[in-house]
Every structure is written in structure tokens, then in C-alpha cells.
C-alpha positions in Angstrom: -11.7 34.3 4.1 -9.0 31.7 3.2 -9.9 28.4 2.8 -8.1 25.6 4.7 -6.9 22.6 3.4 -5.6 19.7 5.7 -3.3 16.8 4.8 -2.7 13.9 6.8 -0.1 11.0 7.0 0.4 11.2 3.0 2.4 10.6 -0.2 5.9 11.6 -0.4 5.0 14.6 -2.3 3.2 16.6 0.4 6.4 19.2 1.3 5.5 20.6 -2.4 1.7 20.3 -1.9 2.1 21.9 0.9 4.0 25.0 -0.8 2.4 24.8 -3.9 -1.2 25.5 -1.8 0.4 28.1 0.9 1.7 30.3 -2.6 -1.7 29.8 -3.9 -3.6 31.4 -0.6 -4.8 28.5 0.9 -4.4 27.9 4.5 -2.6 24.6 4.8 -2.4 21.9 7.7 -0.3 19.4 7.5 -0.3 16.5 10.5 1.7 13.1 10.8 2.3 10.9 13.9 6.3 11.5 14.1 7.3 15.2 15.2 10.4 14.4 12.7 8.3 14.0 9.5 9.7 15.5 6.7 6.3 16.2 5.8 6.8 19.1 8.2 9.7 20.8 6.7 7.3 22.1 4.2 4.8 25.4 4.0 1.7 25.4 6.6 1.0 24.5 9.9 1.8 21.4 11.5 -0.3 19.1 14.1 0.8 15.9 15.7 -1.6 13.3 15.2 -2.6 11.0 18.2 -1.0 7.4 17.9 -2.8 4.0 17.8 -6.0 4.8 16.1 -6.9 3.1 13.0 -10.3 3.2 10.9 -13.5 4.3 12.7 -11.3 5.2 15.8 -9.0 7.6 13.3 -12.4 8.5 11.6 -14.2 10.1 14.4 -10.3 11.7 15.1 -10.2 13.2 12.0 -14.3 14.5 11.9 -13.3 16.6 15.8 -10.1 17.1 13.9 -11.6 19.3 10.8 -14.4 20.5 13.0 -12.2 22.3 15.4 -9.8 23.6 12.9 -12.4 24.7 10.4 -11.6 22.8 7.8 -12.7 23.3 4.4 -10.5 20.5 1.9 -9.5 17.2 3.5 -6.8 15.2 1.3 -6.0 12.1 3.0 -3.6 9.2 2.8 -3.5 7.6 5.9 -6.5 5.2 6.2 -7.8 6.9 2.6 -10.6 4.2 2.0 -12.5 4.7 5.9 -12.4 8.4 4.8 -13.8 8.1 1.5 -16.7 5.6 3.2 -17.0 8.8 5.7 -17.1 11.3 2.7 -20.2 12.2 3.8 -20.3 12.9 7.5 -17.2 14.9 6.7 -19.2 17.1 3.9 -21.8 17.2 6.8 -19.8 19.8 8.6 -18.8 21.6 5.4 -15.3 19.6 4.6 -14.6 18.5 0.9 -12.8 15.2 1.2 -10.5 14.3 -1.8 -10.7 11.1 -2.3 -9.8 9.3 -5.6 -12.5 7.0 -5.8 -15.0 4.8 -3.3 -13.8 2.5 -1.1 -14.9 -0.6 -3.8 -12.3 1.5 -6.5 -9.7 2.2 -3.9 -9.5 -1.9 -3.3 -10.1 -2.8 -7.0 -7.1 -0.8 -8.4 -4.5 -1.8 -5.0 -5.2 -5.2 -6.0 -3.1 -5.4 -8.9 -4.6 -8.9 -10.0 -8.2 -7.9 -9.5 -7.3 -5.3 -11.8 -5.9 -6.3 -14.3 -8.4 -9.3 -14.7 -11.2 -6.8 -15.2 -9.6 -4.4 -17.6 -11.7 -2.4 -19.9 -11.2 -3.4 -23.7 -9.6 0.1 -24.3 -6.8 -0.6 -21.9 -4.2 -3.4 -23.5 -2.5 -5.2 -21.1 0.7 -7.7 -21.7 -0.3 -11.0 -20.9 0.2 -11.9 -17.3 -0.8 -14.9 -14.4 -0.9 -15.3 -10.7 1.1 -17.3 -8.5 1.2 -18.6 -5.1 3.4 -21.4 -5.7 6.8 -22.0 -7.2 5.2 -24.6 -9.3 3.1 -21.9 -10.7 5.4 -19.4 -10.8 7.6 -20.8 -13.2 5.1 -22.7 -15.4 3.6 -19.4 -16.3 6.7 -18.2 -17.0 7.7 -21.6 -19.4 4.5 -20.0 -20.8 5.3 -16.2 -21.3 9.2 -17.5 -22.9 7.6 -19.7 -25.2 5.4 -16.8 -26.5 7.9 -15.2 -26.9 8.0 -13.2 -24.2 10.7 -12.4 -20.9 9.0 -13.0 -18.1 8.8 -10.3 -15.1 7.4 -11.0 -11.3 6.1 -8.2 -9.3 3.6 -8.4 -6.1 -0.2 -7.7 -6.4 0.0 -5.3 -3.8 2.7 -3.2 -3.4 4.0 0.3 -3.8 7.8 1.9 -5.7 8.1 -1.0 -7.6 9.3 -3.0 -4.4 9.6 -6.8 -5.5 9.7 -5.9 -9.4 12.7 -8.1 -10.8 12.9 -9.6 -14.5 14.1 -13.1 -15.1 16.6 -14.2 -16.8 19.0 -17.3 -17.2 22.1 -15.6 -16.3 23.5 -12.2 -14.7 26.8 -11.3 -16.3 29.6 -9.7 -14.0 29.0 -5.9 -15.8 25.4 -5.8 -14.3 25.9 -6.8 -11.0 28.9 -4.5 -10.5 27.2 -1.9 -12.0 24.3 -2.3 -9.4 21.8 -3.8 -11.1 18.7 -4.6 -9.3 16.1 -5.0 -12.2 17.1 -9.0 -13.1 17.0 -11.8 -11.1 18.2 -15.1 -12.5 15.6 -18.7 -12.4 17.4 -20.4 -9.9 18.1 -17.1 -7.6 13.8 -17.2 -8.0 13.5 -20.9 -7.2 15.5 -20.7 -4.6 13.8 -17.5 -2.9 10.4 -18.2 -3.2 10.4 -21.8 -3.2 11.6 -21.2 0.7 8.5 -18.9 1.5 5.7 -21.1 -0.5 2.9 -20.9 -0.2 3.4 -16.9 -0.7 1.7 -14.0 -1.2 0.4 -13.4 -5.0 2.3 -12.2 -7.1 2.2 -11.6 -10.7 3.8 -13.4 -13.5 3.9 -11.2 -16.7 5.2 -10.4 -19.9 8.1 -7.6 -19.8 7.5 -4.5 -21.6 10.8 -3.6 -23.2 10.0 -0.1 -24.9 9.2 3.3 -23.3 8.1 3.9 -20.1 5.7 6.9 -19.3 4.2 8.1 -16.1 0.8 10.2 -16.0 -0.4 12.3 -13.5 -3.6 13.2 -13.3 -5.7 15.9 -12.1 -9.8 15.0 -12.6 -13.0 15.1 -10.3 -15.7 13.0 -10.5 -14.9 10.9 -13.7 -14.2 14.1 -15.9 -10.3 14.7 -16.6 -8.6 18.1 -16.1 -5.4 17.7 -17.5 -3.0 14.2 -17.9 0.4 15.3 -17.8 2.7 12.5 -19.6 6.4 12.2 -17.9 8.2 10.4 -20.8 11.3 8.7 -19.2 13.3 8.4 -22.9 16.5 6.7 -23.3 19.7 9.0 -23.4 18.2 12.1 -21.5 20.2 10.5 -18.5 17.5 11.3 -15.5 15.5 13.5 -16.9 12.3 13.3 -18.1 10.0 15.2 -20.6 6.6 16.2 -21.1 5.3 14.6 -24.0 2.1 15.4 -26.4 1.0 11.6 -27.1 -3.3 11.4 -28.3 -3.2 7.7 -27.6 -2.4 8.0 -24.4 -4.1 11.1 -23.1 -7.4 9.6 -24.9 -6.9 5.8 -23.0 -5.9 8.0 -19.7 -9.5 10.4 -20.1 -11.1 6.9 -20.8 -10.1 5.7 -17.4 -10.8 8.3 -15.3 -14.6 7.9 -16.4 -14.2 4.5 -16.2 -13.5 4.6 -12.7 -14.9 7.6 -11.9 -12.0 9.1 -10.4 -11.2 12.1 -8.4 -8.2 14.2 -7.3 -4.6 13.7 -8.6 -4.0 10.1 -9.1 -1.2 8.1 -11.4 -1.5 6.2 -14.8 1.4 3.8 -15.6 2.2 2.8 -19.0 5.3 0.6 -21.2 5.4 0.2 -25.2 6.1 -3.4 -26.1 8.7 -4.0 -28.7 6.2 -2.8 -31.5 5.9 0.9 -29.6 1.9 0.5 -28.6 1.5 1.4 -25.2 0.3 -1.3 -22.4 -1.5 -0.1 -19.3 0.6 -1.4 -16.0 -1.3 0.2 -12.9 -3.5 3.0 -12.5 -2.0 4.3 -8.6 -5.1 6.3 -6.7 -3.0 8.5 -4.9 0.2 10.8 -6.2 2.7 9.8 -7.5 6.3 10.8 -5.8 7.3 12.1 -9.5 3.8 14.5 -9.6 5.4 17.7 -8.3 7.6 17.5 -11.5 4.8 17.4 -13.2 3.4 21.0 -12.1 6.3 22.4 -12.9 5.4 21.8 -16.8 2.0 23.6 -16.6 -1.4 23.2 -14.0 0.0 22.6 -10.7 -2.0 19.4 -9.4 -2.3 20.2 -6.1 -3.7 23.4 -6.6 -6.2 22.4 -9.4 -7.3 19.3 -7.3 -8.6 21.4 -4.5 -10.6 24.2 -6.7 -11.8 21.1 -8.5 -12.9 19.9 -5.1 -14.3 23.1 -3.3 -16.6 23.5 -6.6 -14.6 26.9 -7.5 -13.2 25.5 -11.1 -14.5 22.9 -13.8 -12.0 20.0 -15.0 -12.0 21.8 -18.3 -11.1 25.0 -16.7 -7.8 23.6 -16.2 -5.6 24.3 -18.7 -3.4 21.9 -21.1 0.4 21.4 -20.2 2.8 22.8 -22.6 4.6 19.7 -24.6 8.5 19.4 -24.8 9.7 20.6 -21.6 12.4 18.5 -19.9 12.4 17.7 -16.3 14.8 16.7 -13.7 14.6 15.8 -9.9 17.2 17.3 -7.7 17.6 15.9 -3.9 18.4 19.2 -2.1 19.5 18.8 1.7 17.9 20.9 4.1 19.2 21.7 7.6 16.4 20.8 10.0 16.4 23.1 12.8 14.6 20.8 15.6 16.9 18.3 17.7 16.4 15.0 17.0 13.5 13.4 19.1 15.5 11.0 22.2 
């Protein structure tokens, strides 16, 4: 009998979840709140979730929910940490929920400060402050430039890089014509956040200026599967490839017992200007790259759900080939549904 897996309100990879697990026999549910998802133009079967419900409320939901549909896998992403506290009544009726790690790790790795300020010995980190204040904000940077480094601000909480800028004295005309929206100039910053103060944290750090590499992750319980490494290399003009780098893979396996982590989940690292690699952010989710990931070797999804049913072993899954390139291509689809009125 096939198994079912069910995905709820999720990460922005779920359309090739969805197909990766419908090719590999599963039977796959896929449920949102808005009939116009694009989550639904995907592979399985699609379920309107009830609106207004939020944690126990949306917990005893999505217990009927899996009950009723006979659900075997549960990989949420909508209201993740109540369902990994409820990992338990779920296995109760027989439902495996993926979850990257308990509600404690779930907060402890969203909280980018909390975070970083308890990082393990094995995971270098550039150095970095918090600031709720303009005051603060630019005396740790004063700080960072007189070590030598240029200073970057992101948010402690936040997702896509939103509210990432690098400062800098000056923008020259050839940047901002040519769209860029990476620097930010000192006063541009004074004058932003010294008009919202006190605001929400946000991070003061030094900016990691060589390569940047992106590794998803497939691992249950603490033990790691595979790490695939997307290297994003200067000159390969969008694409990516898959690189073979020991450091990296042993700081990522390190991690994942660390934390104890589960599922497919993200591993963000930068070279400073002498090539060692710095840890950034370890995202416990997918990352909206990870489906070009399984197309260099394990497919994530698919491997994250055996893992979780108990039907492989993380070294069962097998070790991506090195070398390949990799590029994401925005196909438009012709939605056959009106739009809702």
C-alpha cells in the first residue's frame, strides 16, 4: 500500500517536493489556505486548509486532518515548532512528523543572535554585535572598520536575505544604475533607522568578501545523509556547482549532531579574504535553491521521508557526484483555474 505524505503551508520548494515524491510512489497531499497557491500547481492532491487557526487550534486541525486522510509522513511549515511539540500525538496515530529539530532548536537557530552567541568552537564565525539603537549601530560598526573590517547589518530574524545591506561611505552612479541593492551608504543608515529607534535587533557584522556556498542537507536524528555544497563562483554568471570541499562537509556533519537535526534543512557559509569558510546561519527548513540540489545526486525530499518512515539509514543515502553545474530557470505555467473574485 502507498504511503502518504502531507505538506502543509510550506517553503517555496514544495511544487518539486511534491513531484519529486509523486515519481517516487508516494501518495502526496499538499494543503494551503489560498485556492491560488502555487503550491498547488504541483504533483498530488490538494486540500484547502480552514482559515484563522493558529497553534493548538491548527494542531488539533492537523491531528483530524492526518487521521482522516490516513496519513503516514507529515512535513510541516506552517506553525512547524507547535507540530514538532505535538510530534508525539501525531506518531500516536501512526504519522511520522518531519520536523528539523525541537521546538527549543527551532527558536535557537531563528534567532540569529541567540545563535550566533552560542556557537560551537568548530563553527568560525566573523565578528559581529547587536543593536537596537543608532548609537549602537554605528559604534560597532566604528569597531568592525577599525579592525579592519566592512561592516554589514542584517535583522536577527528574518528570511531571503530581506534587510541584508553593506555599508559604505559612498554609492557611485555605476552601482545604483546598475540596480544595486547590496550597499547602503552611513548616512542613508542614520537616517533610516535613526527614524524607527528603538528597533528591532539587528546585527552588526563583519562582511565576508570571498565565496559564498549554500548546503542542503538531508539527516535524521543528528546523523547526516548527504550535504550537498551549491558553490555560487564568480564568472559562472547564475549558475552554481556542486563542489567536493572536506572542510565544509566535516563542519556541516558536525552541526547536524550538534543540533540534532532532522529532515532537509540549510547550512550557509562565506570565505573571508584568506578563503577559510565562516558559518552565517544554519536555516531549519529548505532552502528555495534545495530542488537544484537533487538534481546533482540524492533527491532530498525523497530521502527525507524514507529517513523518516524508518525504511533507509542516513548512510544509505548515497554521496552527490562533485562538478556538476547548476542553473535555475523561471518557467511560466498557464494556470487553468480563474482567478478567485
Amino acid at each position: 500500500m502507498r504511503k502518504t505524505v502531507w505538506i502543509n503551508k510550506n517553503f517555496a520548494v514544495i511544487r518539486e517536493y511534491a513531484n519529486a515524491l509523486a515519481e517516487a510512489g508516494y501518495r502526496v497531499i499538499v494543503s494551503h489556505q489560498n485556492a491560488d497557491s502555487p503550491h498547488f500547481q504541483g504533483a498530488g492532491e490538494h486540500h484547502i486548509e480552514p482559515k484563522g487557526l493558529s497553534s493548538e487550534a491548527y494542531v488539533t486541525w492537523a491531528l483530524n486532518f492526518a487521521r482522516e486522510q490516513q496519513v503516514d509522513v507529515f512535513w510541516p511549515g506552517k506553525e512547524r515548532r507547535a507540530m514538532a511539540a505535538a510530534a508525539d500525538r501525531f506518531a500516536e496515530q501512526g504519522v511520522h512528523v518531519i520536523a528539523a529539530g525541537t521546538p527549543d532548536v527551532l527558536n535557537h537557530l531563528d534567532d540569529k543572535a541567540q545563535f550566533l552567541g552560542a556557537l560551537p568552537d568548530f563553527l568560525p564565525t566573523p565578528p559581529w554585535f547587536v543593536a537596537t539603537t543608532t548609537e549602537q549601530l554605528f559604534a560597532a560598526a566604528d569597531t568592525l572598520t577599525e579592525q579592519g573590517w566592512t561592516p554589514c547589518i542584517k535583522p536577527t530574524h528574518g528570511v531571503y536575505g530581506h534587510g541584508f545591506r553593506i555599508l559604505v561611505p559612498s554609492l557611485k552612479l555605476k552601482d545604483f544604475l546598475e540596480g544595486d541593492k547590496l550597499h547602503m551608504t552611513f548616512s542613508e543608515a542614520r537616517a533610516l533607522f535613526s527614524a524607527a529607534e528603538p528597533f528591532a535587533p539587528m546585527l552588526v557584522m563583519g562582511t565576508l568578501p570571498g565565496m559564498e556556498r549554500s548546503v542542503d542537507v538531508v539527516c535524521h536524528e543528528g546523523q547526516l545523509g548527504a550535504a550537498i555544497i551549491r558553490t555560487k563562483k564568480p564568472g559562472l554568471h547564475g549558475t552554481q556547482f556542486i563542489e567536493h570541499h572536506p572542510a565544509i562537509e566535516d563542519m556541516t556533519r558536525r552541526a547536524v549532531a550538534h543540533y540534532h537535526l532532522s529532515g532537509v534543512v540549510n547550512v550557509q557559509f562565506k570565505d573571508d579574504a584568506n578563503g577559510q569558510p565562516h558559518i552565517l546561519e544554519i536555516n531549519a527548513r529548505p532552502s528555495g535553491g534545495s530542488h537544484m540540489s537533487a538534481l546533482a545526486g540524492p533527491n532530498l525530499a525523497v530521502w527525507a521521508v524514507r529517513l523518516a518512515l524508518g525504511a533507509a539509514q542516513p548512510s544509505d543515502v548515497p554521496t552527490p557526484p562533485y562538478g556538476q553545474r547548476l542553473l535555475n530557470l523561471h518557467v511560466a505555467t498557464l494556470v487553468p483555474t480563474p482567478v478567485p473574485a
